[in-house]
C-alpha positions in Angstrom: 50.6 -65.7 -70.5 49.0 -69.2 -71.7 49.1 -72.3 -69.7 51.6 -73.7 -72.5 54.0 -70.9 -72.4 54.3 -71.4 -68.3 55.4 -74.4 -68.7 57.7 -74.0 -71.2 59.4 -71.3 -68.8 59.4 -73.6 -66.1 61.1 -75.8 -67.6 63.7 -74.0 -69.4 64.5 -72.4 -65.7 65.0 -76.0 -64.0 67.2 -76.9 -67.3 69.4 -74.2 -66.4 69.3 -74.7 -62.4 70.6 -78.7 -63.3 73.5 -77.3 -65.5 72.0 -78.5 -68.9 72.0 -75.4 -70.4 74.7 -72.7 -71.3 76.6 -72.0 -67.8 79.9 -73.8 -68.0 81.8 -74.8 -64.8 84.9 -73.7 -63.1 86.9 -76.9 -63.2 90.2 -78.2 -64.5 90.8 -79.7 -68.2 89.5 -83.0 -69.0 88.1 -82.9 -64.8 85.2 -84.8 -64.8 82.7 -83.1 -61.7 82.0 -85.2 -58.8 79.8 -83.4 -57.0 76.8 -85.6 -58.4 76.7 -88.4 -60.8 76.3 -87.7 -64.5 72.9 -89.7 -64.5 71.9 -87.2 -62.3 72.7 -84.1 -64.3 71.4 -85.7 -67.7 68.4 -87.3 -66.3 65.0 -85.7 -67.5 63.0 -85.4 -64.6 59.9 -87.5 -64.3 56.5 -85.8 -64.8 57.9 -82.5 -65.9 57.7 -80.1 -69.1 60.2 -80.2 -71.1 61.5 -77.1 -73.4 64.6 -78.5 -75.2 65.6 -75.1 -76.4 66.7 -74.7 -73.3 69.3 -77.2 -73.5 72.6 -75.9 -75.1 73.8 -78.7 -77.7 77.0 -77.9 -77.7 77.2 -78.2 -73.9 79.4 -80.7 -71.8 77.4 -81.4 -68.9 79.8 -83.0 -66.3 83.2 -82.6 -68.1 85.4 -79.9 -68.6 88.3 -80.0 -71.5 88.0 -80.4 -74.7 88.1 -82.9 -77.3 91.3 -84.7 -76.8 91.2 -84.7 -73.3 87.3 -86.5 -74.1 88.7 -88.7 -75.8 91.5 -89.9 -73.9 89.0 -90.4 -70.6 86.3 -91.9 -73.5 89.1 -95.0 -74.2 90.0 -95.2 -70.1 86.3 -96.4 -69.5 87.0 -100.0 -72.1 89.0 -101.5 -69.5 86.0 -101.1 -66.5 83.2 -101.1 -68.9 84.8 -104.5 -70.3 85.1 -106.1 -67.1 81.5 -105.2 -65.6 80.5 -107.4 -69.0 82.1 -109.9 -68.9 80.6 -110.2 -64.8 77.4 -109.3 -66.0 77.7 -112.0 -68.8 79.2 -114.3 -66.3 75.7 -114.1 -64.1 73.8 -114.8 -66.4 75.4 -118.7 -66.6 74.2 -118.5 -63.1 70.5 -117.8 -63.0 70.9 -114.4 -63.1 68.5 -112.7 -65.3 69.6 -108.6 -65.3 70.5 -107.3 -68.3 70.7 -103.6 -70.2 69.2 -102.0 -73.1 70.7 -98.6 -74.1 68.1 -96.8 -76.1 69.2 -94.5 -78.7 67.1 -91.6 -80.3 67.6 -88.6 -81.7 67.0 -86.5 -85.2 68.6 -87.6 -88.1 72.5 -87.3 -87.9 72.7 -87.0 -84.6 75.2 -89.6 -83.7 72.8 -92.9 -83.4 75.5 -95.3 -85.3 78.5 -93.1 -84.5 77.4 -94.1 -80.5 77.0 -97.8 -81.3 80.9 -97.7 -83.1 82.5 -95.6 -80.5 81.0 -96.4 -78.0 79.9 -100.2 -78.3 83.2 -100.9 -79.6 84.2 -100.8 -75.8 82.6 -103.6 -75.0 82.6 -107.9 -76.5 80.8 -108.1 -79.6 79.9 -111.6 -78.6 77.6 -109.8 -75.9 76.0 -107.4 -77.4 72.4 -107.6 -79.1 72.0 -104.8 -81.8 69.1 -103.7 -83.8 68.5 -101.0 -85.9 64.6 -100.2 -86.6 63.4 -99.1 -89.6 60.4 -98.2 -91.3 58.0 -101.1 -90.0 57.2 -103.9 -92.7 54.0 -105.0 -93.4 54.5 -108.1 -91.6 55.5 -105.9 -88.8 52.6 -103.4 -89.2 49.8 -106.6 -88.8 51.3 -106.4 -85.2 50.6 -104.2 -82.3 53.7 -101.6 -82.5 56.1 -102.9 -79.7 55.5 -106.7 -81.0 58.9 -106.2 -83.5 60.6 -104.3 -80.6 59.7 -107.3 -77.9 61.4 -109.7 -80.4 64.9 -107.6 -80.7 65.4 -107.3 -76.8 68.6 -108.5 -74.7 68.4 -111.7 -73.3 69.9 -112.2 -69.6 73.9 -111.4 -69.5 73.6 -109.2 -72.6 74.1 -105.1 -73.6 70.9 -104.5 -75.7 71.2 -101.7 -78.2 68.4 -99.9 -80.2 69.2 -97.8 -82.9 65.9 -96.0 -83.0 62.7 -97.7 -80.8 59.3 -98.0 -79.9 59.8 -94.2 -79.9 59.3 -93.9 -83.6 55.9 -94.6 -83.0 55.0 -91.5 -81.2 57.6 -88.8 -82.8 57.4 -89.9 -86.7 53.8 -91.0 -86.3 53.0 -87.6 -84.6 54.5 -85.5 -86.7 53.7 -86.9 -90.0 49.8 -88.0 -88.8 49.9 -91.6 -89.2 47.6 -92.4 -86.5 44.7 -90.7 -84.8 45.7 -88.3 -81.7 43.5 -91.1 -79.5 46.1 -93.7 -80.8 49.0 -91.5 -79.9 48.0 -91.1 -76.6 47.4 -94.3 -75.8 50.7 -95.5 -76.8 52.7 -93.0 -74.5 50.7 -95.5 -72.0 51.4 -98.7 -73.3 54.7 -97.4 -73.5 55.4 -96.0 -69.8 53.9 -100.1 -69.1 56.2 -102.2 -71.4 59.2 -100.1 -70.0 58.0 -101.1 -66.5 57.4 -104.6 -67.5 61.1 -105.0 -68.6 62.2 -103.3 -65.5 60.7 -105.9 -63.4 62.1 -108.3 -65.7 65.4 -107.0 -64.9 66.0 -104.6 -67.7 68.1 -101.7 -66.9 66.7 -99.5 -70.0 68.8 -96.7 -70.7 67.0 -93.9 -72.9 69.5 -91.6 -74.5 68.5 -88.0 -76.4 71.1 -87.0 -78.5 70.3 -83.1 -78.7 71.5 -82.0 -81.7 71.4 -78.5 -83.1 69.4 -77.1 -86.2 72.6 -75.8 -87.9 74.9 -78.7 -86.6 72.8 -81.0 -88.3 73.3 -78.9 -92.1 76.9 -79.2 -91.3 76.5 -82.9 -91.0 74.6 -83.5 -94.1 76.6 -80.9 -96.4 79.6 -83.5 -95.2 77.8 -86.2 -96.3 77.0 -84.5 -99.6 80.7 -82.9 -100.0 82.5 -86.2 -98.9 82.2 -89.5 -101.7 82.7 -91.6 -99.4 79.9 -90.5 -97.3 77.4 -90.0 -100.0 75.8 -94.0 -98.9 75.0 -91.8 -95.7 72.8 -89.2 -97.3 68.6 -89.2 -98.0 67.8 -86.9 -100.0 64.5 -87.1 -97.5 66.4 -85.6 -95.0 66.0 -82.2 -96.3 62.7 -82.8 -96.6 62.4 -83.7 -92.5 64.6 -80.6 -91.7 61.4 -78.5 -93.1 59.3 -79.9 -89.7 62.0 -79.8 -87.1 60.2 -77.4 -85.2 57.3 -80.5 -84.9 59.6 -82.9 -84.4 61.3 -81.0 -81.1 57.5 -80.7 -79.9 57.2 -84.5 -80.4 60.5 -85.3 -78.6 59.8 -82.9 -76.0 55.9 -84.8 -75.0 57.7 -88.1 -75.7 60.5 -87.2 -72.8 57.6 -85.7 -70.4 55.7 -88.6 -70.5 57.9 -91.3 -70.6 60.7 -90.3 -68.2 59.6 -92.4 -65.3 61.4 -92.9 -62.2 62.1 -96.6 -63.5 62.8 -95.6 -67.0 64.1 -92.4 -67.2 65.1 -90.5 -70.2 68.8 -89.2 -70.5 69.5 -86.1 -72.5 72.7 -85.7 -74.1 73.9 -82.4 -76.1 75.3 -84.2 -79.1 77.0 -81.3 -81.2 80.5 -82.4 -80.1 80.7 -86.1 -80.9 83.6 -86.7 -78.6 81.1 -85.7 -75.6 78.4 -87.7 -77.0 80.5 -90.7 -76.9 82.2 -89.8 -73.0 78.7 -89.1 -71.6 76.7 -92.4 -73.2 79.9 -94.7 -71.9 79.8 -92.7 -68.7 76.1 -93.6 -68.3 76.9 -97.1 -69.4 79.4 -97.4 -66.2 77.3 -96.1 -64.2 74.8 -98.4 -64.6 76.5 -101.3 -64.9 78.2 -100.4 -61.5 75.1 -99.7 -60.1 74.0 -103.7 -60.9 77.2 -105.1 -59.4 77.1 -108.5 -61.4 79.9 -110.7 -59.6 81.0 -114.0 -60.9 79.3 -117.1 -59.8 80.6 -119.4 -57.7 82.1 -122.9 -59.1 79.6 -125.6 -58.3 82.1 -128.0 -58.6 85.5 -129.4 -56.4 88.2 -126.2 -57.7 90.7 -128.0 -55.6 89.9 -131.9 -56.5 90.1 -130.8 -60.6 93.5 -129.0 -60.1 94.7 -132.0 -58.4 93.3 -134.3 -61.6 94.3 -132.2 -63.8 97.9 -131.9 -62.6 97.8 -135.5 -62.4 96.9 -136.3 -66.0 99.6 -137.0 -68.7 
C-alpha cells in the first residue's frame, strides 16, 4: 500500500470519527447538537491529510431537520449576529483594533455569492468590507500575489468578506501550471505567514470550504442554462473546469493540509443543501464573534452633566 494511499485512509477514517461524513445523528428536528461547538466538528485539523471524498456533501454536520427548519434557525441568528456588530464596530471607535475576515472558497457554483446574500445580509452593510477576486490584472500581477489581497482587508470594527482569496494562487495556479512546483510551494509558506501576521494583528480569519458534489454542481449549471434569468451566471468555461475536477479536489485537499493552522484554521462545509451552507457559515460567524466579546466603550465624557444640558436647552 503506498505512502499516499495511507494517508488518504487515514484521513477519510478521522473524517468519519468527527461526524463529517455519512453517519447522521439521532436528534430531534431542526435540534442543533450541543455536545461540541460547530467550529469544532467543521474544523480541518491542523497538520493532517485530507481525503475530501470522505466528506458527504450533502451532510449536515451539527443540525438535524430539514430545510425549513434551517431556515427558520438561519433568520434567528440576525438578531445576535447584528448585535455582536454593531459592539464589535462600536470598539473599534475605541482603540480597539479586532476585526473578522470570513474567507470563502470553493469550486465553481458552490455557494460563494449565495453565502455573501444570505448570509451577509444578516449583518449592517455599512460594516461590512467585500471583495470579490478575479483573475489578477496586470497591474496586479507586477505584484507579489497577496499585495492585491493586503489592499482589500477589513479595517478594525469591520466583517471582511473574500469571495475567492489568496487561495487562487495555489488551487488554479496548480492545477492549470502557471507557476513552477518551487513557486507553489513556497507560497503555501508565505501563506501559513500572512495569515499569522493578520492574526497578531487581530484578524479573526475565518476560512470556509464549501464542499460541493460532482453531480450537484451539473445540476447547478443546467439551472443556469435552463433558467433566462440565470443565463448572466453561466461560463461556458465552466464545463471546461468540470473536465479537471479530480485536480482541483487534489489542490484543495494540499491547500487545506497545509494551511489549516491552529491560528487559521480551515472550516469545511458540505454545501449541496444551500440552506445548510447558509445555517453553518452564520453559525461559525456567531461563534466567533462571541468568542471576541467586543463590548461597548465607555463614554469619556459627563453622561449625567449632558442630560442635564440637554434637558435644559430650549
Amino acid at each position: 500500500m503506498s505512502e499516499k494511499h495511507d494517508r488518504k485512509a487515514e484521513a477519510k477514517n478521522k473524517a468519519k470519527d468527527k461526524g463529517g461524513g455519512r453517519a447522521k445523528a439521532e436528534r430531534g428536528p431542526g435540534e442543533a447538537k450541543s455536545a461540541a461547538s460547530l467550529s469544532d466538528l467543521l474544523r480541518v485539523p491542523p497538520g493532517e491529510p485530507v481525503d475530501l471524498s470522505s466528506y458527504d456533501t450533502r451532510a449536515t454536520p451539527g443540525f438535524t431537520g430539514g430545510k425549513a427548519a434551517g431556515r427558520t434557525a438561519t433568520a434567528g441568528l440576525g438578531d445576535p449576529l447584528a448585535d455582536l456588530q454593531e459592539r464589535l464596530y462600536a470598539a473599534s471607535t475605541a482603540g480597539d483594533r479586532r476585526r473578522v475576515l470570513l474567507v470563502l472558497q470553493g469550486m465553481d457554483t458552490s455557494g460563494k455569492g449565495g453565502t455573501v446574500k444570505h448570509v451577509i445580509g444578516l449583518f449592517n452593510p455599512s460594516g461590512c468590507r467585500i471583495k470579490a477576486f478575479k483573475a489578477p490584472t496586470r497591474a496586479e500581477l507586477s505584484h507579489p500575489f497577496l499585495w492585491r489581497v493586503r489592499q482589500a482587508l477589513p479595517v478594525p470594527g469591520e466583517i471582511g468578506i473574500f469571495d475567492r482569496s489568496h487561495y487562487e494562487d495555489v488551487l488554479i495556479a496548480r492545477v492549470r501550471e502557471l507557476v513552477t512546483r518551487p513557486v507553489l510551494g513556497r507560497r503555501y509558506g508565505a501563506i501559513n505567514r500572512f495569515e499569522q501576521s493578520l492574526a497578531d494583528d487581530g484578524v479573526t480569519v475565518v476560512k470556509c470550504f464549501l464542499h460541493l458534489g460532482y453531480e450537484e454542481q451539473r445540476a447547478r449549471l443546467l439551472e443556469r442554462l435552463d433558467r433566462p434569468d440565470k443565463h448572466w451566471k453561466f461560463n461556458p468555461g465552466d464545463i471546461a473546469e468540470r473536465t479537471v475536477w479530480p485536480a482541483y479536489q487534489e489542490a484543495y485537499e494540499i491547500a487545506l493540509a497545509r494551511c489549516s493552522t491552529p491560528t487559521s484554521p480551515w472550516y469545511l462545509v458540505p454545501a449541496d443543501r444551500k440552506w445548510y451552507r447558509n445555517w453553518a457559515i452564520s453559525t461559525l460567524l456567531l461563534e466567533h464573534l462571541t468568542a471576541l466579546d467586543p463590548q461597548y466603550p465607555k463614554a469619556t465624557f459627563d453622561v449625567a452633566a449632558s442630560r442635564e444640558q440637554l434637558l435644559a436647552s430650549p
